[in-house]
Structures are given as structure tokens and as C-alpha cells.
Backbone as a ProteinNet text record, in pm:
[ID]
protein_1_A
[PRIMARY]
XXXXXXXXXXXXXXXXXXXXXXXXXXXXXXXXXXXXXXXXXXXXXXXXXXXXXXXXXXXXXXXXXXXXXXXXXXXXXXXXXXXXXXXXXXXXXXXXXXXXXXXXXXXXXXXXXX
[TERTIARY]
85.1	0	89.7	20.4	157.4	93.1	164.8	157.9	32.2	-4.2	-113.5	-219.2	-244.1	-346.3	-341.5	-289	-295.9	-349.5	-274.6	-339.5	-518.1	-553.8	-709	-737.2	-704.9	-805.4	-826.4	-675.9	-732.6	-816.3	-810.3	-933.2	-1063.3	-1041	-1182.7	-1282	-1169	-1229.5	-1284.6	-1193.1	-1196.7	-1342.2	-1381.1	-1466.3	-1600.9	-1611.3	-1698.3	-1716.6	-1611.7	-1693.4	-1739	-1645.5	-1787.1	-1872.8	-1899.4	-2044.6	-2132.8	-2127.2	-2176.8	-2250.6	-2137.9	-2166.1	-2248.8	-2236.7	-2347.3	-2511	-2445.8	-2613.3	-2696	-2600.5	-2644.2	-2698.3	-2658.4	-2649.1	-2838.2	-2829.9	-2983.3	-3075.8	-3067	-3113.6	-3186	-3157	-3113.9	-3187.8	-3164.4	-3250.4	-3359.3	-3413.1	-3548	-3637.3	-3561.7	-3670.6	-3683.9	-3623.2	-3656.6	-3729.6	-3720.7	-3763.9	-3734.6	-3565.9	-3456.9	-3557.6	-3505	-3521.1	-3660.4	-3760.8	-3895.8	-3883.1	-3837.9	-3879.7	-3748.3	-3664.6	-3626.9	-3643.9	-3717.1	-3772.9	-3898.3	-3943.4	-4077.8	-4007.3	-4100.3	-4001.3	-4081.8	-3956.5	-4002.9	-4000.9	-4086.7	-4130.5	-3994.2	-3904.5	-3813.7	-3800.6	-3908.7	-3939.3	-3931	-3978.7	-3965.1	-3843.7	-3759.2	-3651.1	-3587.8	-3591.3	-3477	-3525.5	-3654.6	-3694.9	-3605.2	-3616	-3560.7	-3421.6	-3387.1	-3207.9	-3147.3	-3244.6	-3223.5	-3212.2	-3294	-3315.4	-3247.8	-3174.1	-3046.6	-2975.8	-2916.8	-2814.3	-2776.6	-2905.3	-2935	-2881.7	-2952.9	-2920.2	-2784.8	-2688.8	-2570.3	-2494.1	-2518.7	-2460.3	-2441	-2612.9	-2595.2	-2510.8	-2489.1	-2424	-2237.7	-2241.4	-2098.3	-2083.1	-2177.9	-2233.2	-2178.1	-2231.8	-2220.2	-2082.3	-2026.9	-1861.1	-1794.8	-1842.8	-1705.3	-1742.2	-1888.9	-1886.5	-1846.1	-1827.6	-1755.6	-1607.1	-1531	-1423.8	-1410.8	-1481.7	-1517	-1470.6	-1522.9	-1505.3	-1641.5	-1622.8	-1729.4	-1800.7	-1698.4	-1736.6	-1726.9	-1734.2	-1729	-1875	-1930.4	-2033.9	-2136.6	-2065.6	-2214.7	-2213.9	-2113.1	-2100.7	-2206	-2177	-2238.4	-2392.2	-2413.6	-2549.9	-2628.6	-2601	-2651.3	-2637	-2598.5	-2613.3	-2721.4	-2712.7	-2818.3	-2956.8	-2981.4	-3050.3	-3124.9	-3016.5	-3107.4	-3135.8	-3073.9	-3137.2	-3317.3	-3262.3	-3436.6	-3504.7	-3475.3	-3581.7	-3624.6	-3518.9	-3520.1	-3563	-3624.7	-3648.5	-3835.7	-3876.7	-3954.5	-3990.9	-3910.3	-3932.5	-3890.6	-3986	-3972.5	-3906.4	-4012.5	-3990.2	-3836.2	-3825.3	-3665.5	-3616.1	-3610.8	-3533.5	-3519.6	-3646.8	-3686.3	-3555.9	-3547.3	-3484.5	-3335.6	-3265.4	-3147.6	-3135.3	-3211.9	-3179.5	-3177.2	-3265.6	-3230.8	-3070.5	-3080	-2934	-2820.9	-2840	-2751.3	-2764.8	-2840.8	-2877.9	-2778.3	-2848.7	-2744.4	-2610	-2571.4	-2412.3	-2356.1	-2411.7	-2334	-2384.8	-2462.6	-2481.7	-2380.6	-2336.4	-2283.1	-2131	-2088.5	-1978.5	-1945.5	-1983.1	-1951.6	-2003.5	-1985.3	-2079.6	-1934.1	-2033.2	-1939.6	-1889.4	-1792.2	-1673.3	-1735.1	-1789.8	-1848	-1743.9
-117	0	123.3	187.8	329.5	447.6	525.2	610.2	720.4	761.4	823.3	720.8	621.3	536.4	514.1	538.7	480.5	625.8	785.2	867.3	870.6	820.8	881.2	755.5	662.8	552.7	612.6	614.2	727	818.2	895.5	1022.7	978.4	874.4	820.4	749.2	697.1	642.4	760.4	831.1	926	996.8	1020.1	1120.9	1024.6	873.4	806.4	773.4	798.9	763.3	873.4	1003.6	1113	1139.5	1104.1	1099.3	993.2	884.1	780	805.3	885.7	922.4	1037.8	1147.9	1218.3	1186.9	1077.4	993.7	941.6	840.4	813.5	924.1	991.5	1094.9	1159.9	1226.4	1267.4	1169.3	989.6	908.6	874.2	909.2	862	945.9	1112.7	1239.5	1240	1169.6	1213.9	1085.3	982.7	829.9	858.4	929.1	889.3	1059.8	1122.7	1227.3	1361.6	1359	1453.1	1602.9	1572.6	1714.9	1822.6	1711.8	1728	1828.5	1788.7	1824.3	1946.3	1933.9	2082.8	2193.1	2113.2	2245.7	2333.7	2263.5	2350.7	2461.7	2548.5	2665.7	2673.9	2712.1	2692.2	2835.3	2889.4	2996.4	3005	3098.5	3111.8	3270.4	3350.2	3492.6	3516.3	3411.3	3453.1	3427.3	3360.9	3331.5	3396.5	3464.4	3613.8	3739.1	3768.1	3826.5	3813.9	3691.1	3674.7	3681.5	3636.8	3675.2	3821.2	3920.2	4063.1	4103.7	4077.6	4124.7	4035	3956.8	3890.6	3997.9	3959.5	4057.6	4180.6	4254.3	4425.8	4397.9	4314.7	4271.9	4307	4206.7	4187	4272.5	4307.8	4460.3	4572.5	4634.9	4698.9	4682.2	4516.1	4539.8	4551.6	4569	4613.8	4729.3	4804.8	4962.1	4997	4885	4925.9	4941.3	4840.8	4795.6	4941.3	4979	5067.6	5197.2	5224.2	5307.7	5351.7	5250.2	5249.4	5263.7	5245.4	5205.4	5359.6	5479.2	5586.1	5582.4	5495.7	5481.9	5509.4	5628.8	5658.2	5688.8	5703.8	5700.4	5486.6	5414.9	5277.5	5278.6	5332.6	5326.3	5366.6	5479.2	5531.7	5435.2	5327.7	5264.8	5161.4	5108.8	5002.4	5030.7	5139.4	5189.8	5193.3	5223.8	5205.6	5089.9	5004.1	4899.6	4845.9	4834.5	4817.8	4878.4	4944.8	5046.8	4974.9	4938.7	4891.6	4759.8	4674.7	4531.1	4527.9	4619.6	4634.2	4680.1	4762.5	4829.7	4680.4	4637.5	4446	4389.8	4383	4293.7	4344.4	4485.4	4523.6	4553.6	4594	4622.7	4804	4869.9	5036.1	5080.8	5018.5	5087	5086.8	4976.8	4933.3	5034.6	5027.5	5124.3	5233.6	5332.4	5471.3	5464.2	5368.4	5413.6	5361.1	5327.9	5299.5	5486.5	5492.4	5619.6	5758	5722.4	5798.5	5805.8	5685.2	5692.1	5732.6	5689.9	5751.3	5925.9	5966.7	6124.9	6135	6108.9	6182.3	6164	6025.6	6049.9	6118.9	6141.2	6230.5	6378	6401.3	6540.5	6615.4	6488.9	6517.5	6493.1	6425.8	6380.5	6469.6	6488	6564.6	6682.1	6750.4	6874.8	6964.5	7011.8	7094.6	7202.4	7267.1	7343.8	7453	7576.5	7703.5	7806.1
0	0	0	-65.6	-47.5	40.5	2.3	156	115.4	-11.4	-35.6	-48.8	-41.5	-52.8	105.5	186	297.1	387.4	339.3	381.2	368.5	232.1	211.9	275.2	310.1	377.1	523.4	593.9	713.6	695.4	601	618.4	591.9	499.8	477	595.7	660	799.3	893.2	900.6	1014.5	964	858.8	812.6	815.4	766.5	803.8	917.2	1047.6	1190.7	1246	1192.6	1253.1	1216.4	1046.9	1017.1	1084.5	1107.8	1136.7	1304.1	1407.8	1508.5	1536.7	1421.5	1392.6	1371.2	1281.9	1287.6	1338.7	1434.3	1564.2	1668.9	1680.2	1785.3	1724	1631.4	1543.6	1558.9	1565.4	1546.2	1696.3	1823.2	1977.2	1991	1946.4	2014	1956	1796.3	1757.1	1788.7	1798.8	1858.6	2014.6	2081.6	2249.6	2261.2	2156	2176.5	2284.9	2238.6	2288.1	2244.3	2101.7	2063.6	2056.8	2081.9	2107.2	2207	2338.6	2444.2	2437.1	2375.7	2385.9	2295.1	2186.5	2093.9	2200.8	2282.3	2369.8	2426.2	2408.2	2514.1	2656.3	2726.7	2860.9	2932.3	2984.4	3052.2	3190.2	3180.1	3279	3340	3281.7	3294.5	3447.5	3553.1	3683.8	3741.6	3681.5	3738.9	3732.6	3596.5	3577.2	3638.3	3698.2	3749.2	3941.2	3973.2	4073.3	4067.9	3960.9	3935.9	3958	3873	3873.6	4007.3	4116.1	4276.4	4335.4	4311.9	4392.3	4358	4275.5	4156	4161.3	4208.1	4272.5	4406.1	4482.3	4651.3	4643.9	4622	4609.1	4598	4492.5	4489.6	4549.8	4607.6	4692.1	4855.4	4882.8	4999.1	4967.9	4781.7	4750	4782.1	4783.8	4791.8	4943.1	5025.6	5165.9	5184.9	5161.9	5179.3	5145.9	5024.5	4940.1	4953.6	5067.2	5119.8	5256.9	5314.3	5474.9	5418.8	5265.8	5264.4	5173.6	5197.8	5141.8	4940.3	4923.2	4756.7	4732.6	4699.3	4647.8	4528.4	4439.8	4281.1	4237.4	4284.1	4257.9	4366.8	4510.3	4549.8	4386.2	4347	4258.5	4126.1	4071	3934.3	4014.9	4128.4	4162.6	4200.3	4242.6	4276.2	4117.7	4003.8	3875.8	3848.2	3845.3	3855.8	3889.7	4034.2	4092.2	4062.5	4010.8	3967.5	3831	3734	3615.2	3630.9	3711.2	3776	3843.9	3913.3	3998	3872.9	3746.1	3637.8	3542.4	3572	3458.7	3559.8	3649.9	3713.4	3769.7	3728.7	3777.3	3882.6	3951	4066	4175.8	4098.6	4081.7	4205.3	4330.7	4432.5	4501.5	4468.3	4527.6	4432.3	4293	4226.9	4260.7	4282.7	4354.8	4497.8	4566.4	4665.6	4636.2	4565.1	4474.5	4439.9	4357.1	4277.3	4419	4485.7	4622.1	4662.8	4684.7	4787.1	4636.4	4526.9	4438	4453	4425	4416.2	4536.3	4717.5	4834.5	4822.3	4757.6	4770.2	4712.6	4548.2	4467.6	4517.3	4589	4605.3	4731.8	4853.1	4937.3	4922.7	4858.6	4844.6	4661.5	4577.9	4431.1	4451.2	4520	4498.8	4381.2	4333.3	4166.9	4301.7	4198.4	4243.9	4141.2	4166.8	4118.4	4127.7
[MASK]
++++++++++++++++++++++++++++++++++++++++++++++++++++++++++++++++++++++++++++++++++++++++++++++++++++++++++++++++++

């Protein structure tokens, strides 16, 4: 056998077992009915809802930290933050008082130089 007849038999193999395993694989998910059940879509709207108000939570007690640690321009990145989590997540009132405590810090701590 020579050495180019012996290359395309390798490739030929190699290319017929990943097709073959491809097939299988299509064959396994549409008889047991893999792909069925993940073409359905599944309603996860509350979860990301609950994700957002962890997510805000969390944050704000970064807020706390890096304000005892007087960082206060990283208090206000993290306070927006927090801020558009509670708006994705629907949840105003928490936002309203996010945007509060954003407003006092930058008003007490940035006040412009006139």
C-alpha cells in the first residue's frame, strides 16, 4: 500500500466515523424524543426576574462595603447597577430608593466646584 493510498483511507475512515456518530447521535434524540422536548419553550421569565433582585441585593451590599471604605465614585457605578437590575427585574420601588441613595451620595460627596 503506499503512503497516499494509505493517507485517504485514514481520512476516509476518520470522516466516516464522525459521520456515522453524527447519525447516531440525530437518530437517539429524535426516537426517544430529545429534541422534542427541547424544541418547547419553557417559561423562565420569573426566574430572571428573581435573578435581577439577587443581583441588585448583592450589589448593593458592595455599595455598603465601598462606602464604609469611602469609595465613592465605585459606590455610585455600583449603585446604577443596581438600579437597572431592579428596572429588569420590575421592581420600581426598590429602584426609587437605589436612585435615592444615588442622588445623596453624589450630592454630598460631588458637589461641583463654582
Amino acid at each position: 500500500m503506499h503512503k497516499n493510498q494509505f493517507i485517504f483511507l485514514i481520512a476516509f475512515l476518520d470522516s466516516f466515523i464522525i459521520n456515522s456518530v453524527h447519525k447516531l447521535y440525530y437518530y437517539l434524540k429524535f426516537n426517544f424524543g430529545l429534541l422534542n422536548k427541547m424544541s418547547k419553550k419553557i417559561d423562565t421569565s420569573e426566574q430572571f426576574i428573581e435573578f435581577y433582585k439577587k443581583k441588585a441585593e448583592n450589589l448593593l451590599s458592595l455599595v455598603d462595603n465601598h462606602f464604609l471604605n469611602k469609595e465613592y465614585r465605585k459606590c455610585l457605578e455600583l449603585l446604577n447597577q443596581a438600579y437597572s437590575m431592579y428596572q429588569k427585574g420590575h421592581y420600581t420601588e426598590e429602584a426609587e430608593k437605589v436612585k435615592k441613595r444615588f442622588d445623596e451620595i453624589k450630592e454630598t460627596h460631588f458637589k461641583k466646584k463654582e
